[in-house]
C-alpha positions as CSV (number, residue, x, y, z in Angstrom):
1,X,149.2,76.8,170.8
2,X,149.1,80.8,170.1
3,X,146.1,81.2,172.5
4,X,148.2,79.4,175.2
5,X,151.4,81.3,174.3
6,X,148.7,84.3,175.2
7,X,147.8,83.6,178.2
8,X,150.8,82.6,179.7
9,X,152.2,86.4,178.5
10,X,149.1,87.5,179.9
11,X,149.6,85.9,183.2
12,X,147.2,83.0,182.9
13,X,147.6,79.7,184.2
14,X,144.8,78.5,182.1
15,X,142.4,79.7,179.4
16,X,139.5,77.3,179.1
17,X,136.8,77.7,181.8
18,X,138.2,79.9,184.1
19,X,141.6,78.4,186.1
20,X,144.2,80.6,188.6
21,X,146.1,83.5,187.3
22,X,149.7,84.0,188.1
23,X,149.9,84.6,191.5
24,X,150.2,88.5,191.6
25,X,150.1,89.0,188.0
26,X,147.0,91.2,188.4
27,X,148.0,93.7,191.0
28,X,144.9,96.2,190.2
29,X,142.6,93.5,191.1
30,X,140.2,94.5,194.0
31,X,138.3,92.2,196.5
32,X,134.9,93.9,198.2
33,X,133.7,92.8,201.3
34,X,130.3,93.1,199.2
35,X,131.1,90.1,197.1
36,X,132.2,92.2,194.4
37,X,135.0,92.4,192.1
38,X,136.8,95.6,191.7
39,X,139.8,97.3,189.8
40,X,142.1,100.0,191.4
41,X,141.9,103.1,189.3
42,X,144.2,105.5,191.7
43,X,144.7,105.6,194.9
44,X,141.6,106.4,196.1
45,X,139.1,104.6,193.7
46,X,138.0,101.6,192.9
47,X,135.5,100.9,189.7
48,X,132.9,97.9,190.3
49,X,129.9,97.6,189.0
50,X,126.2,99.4,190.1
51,X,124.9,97.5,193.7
52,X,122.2,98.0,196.1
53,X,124.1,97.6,199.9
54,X,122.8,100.4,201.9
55,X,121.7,100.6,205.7
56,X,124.7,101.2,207.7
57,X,126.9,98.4,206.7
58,X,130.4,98.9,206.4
59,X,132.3,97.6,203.7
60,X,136.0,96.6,203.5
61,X,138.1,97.0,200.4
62,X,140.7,94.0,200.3
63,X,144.2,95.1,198.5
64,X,147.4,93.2,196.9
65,X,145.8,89.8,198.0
66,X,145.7,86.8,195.5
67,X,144.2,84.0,197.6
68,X,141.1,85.5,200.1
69,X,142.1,82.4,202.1
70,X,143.8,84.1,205.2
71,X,145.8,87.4,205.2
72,X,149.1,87.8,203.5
73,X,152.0,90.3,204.1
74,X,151.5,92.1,201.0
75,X,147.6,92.3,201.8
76,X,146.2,96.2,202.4
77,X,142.7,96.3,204.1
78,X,140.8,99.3,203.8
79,X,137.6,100.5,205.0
80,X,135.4,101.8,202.0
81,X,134.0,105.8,202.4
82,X,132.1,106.0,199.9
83,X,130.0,104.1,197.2
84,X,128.5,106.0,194.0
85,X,126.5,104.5,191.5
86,X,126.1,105.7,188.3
87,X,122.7,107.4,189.2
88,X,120.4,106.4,186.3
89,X,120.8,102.6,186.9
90,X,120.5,103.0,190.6
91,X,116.6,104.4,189.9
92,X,115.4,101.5,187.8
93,X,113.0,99.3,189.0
94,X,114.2,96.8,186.1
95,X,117.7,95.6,185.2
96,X,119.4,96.7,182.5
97,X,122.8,97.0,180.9
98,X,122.9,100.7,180.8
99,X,125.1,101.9,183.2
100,X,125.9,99.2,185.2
101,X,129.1,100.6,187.3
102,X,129.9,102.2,190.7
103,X,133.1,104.0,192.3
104,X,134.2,103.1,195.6
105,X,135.9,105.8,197.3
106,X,138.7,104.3,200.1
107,X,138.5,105.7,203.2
108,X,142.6,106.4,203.5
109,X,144.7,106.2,200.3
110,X,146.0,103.1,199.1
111,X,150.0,102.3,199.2
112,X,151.3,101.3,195.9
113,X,153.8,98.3,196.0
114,X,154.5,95.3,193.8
115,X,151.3,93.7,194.6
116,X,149.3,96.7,194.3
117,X,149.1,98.9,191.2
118,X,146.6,100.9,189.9
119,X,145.3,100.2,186.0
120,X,145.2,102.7,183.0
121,X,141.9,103.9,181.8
122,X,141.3,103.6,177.9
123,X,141.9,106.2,175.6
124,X,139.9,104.4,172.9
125,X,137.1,101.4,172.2
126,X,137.8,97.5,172.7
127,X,138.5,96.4,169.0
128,X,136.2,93.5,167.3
129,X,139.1,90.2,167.3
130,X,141.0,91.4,169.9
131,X,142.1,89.5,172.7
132,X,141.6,90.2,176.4
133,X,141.4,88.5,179.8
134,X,139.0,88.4,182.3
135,X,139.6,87.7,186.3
136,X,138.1,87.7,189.5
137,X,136.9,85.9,192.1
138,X,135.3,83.4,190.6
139,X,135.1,80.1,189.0
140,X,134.6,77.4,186.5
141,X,131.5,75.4,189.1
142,X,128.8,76.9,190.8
143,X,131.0,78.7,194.0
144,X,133.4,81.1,193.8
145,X,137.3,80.7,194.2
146,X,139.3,81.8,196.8
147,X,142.1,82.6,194.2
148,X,142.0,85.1,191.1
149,X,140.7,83.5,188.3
150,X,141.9,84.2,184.5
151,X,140.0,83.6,181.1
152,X,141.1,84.9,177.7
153,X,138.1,85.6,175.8
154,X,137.9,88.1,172.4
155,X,135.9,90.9,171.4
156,X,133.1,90.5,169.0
157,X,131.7,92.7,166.6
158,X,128.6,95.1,168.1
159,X,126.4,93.8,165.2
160,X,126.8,90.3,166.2
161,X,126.2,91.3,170.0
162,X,123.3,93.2,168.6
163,X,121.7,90.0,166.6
164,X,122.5,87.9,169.7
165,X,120.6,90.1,172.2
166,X,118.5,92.7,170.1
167,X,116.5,93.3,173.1
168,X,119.3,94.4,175.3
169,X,121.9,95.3,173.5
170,X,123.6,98.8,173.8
171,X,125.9,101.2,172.4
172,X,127.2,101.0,175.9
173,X,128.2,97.3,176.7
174,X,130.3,95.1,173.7
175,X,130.5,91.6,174.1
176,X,133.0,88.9,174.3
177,X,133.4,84.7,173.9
178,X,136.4,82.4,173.6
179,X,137.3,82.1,170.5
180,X,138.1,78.7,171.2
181,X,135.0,76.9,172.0
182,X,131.2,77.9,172.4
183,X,131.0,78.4,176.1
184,X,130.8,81.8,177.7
185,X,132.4,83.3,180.9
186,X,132.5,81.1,183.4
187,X,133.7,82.8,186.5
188,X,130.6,82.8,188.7
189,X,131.6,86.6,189.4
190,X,129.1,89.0,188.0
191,X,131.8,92.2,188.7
192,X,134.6,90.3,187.0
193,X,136.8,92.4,184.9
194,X,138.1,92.7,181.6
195,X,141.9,93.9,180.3
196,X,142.9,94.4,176.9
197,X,147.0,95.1,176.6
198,X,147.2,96.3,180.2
199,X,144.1,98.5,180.2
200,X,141.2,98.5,181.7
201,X,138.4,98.0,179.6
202,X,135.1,96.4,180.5
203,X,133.1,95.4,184.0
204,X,130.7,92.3,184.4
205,X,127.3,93.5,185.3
206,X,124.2,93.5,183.8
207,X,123.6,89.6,182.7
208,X,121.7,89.1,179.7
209,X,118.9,86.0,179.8
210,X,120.6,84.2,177.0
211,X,124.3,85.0,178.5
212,X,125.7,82.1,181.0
213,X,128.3,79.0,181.5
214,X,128.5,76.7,178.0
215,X,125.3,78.5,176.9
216,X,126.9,79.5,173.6
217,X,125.9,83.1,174.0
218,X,128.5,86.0,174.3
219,X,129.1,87.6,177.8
220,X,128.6,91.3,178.2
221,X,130.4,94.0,179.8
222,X,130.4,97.7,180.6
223,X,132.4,99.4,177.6
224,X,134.1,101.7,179.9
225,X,135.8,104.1,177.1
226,X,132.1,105.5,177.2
227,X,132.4,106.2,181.0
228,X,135.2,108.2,181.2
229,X,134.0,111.9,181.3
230,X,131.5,110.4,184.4
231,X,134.8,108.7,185.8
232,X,136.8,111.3,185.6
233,X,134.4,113.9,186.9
234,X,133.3,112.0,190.1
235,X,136.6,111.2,190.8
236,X,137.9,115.3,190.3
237,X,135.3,116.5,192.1
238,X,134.9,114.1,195.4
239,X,138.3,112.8,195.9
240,X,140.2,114.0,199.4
241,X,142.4,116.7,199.5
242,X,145.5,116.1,199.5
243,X,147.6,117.5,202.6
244,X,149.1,120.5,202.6
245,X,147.0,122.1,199.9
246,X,145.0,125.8,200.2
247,X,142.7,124.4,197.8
248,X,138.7,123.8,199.4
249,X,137.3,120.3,198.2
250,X,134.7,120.6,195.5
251,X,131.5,120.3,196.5
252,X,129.4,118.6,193.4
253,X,126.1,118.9,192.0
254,X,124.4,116.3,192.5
255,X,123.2,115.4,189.1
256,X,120.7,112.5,187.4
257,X,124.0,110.7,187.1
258,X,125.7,110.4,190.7
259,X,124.2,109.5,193.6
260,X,126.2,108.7,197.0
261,X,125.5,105.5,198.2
262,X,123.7,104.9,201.7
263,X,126.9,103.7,203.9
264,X,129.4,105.8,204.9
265,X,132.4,104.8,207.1
């Protein structure tokens, strides 16, 4: 009854498997025209995890949409600019958990409304018991949904994630599971993201062998509290200038760490 009384507050229709959130209830949600999940940061930005599209394909950011059946009123499509990766994960020839994340840069700012909202950033650590939801664009069977799905799931300990995974296990990823019962996440959505108390806290990435649907094992995410000083930086340092300022953009070093992606619109 209390984990139902959660996600209803939470804006979750259902908790078990992965089932339809509220419509609207997650206005920071992002759909890529990659496939990808991502979450609106400001009005530029978008955070999704690490990918390899390059060539001259142009992607599309889709905006205040909560069924991708169609085109709404409250929809906003914008082209994407600019993909980074987080540049050490782009060069491995293996996978791995270790940063696992990407900015999107929108090609024209987007308009904040009711259905659109950008998410806070975390100013500390997900906490081991506490409770979060997950959403995307996925689903509880093997194909994705066309609307946003919702999960509650809580944070475990690191040294459990640790025993679970000693292989791949990171300072930089936690884990999570329902509480509940012994399956894992779910929503066939490898970008889906994760929101503890209204801030933004973890992205889907990096799958570890033992992670998947009723396996028992916990699901993994990008502890984004250790990404904020890369955050913040790209995002300083190769957003648009605004109008009307005297202030030349900031051209940035182009470090081990950032990397602009092959497709430009």
């Amino acid at each position: 009854m209390r984990l139902l009384f959660l996600a209803a507050a939470l804006g979750c229709v259902g908790v078990s498997v992965g089932t339809d959130c509220s419509p609207f209830a997650r206005p920071w949600l992002v759909s890529l025209s990659s496939g990808q999940t991502g979450i609106l940061l400001n009005e530029w930005w978008v955070l999704t995890k690490a990918s390899y599209y390059g060539g001259s394909q142009k992607l599309v950011a889709r905006l205040g949409v909560d069924d991708l059946t169609g085109q709404s009123a409250t929809e906003q499509r914008i082209p994407v600019a600019m993909w980074i990766n987080h540049e050490p994960y782009r060069r491995r020839r293996k996978r791995s958990p270790v940063n696992d994340l990407a900015l999107v840069r929108l090609a024209e700012p987007a308009r904040f409304t009711p259905q659109v909202q950008p998410i806070a950033l975390p100013t500390r650590c997900p906490q081991t018991g506490e409770q979060c939801v997950v959403s995307g664009w996925g689903s509880s069977g093997g194909t994705g949904s066309r609307k946003q799905q919702c999960l509650v799931q809580q944070v475990l300990s690191d040294s459990v994630c640790r025993q679970l995974n000693p292989m791949y296990w990171t300072s930089n990823v936690f884990c999570t599971k329902p509480h509940h019962n012994a399956q894992g996440n779910c929503l066939r959505d490898s970008s889906s993201i994760l929101v503890c108390g209204g801030t933004l806290q973890g992205v889907k990435g990096f799958v570890f062998i033992s992670e998947g649907c009723s396996s028992g094992k916990p699901d993994t995410f990008s502890s984004i509290c250790r990404y904020r000083s890369w955050i913040n930086t790209v995002m300083s340092t190769m957003s648009p200038v605004r109008p009307h300022t005297t202030t030349p953009p900031t051209t940035p070093k182009m470090t081990t760490w950032m990397w602009p992606h092959d497709f430009v619109s």
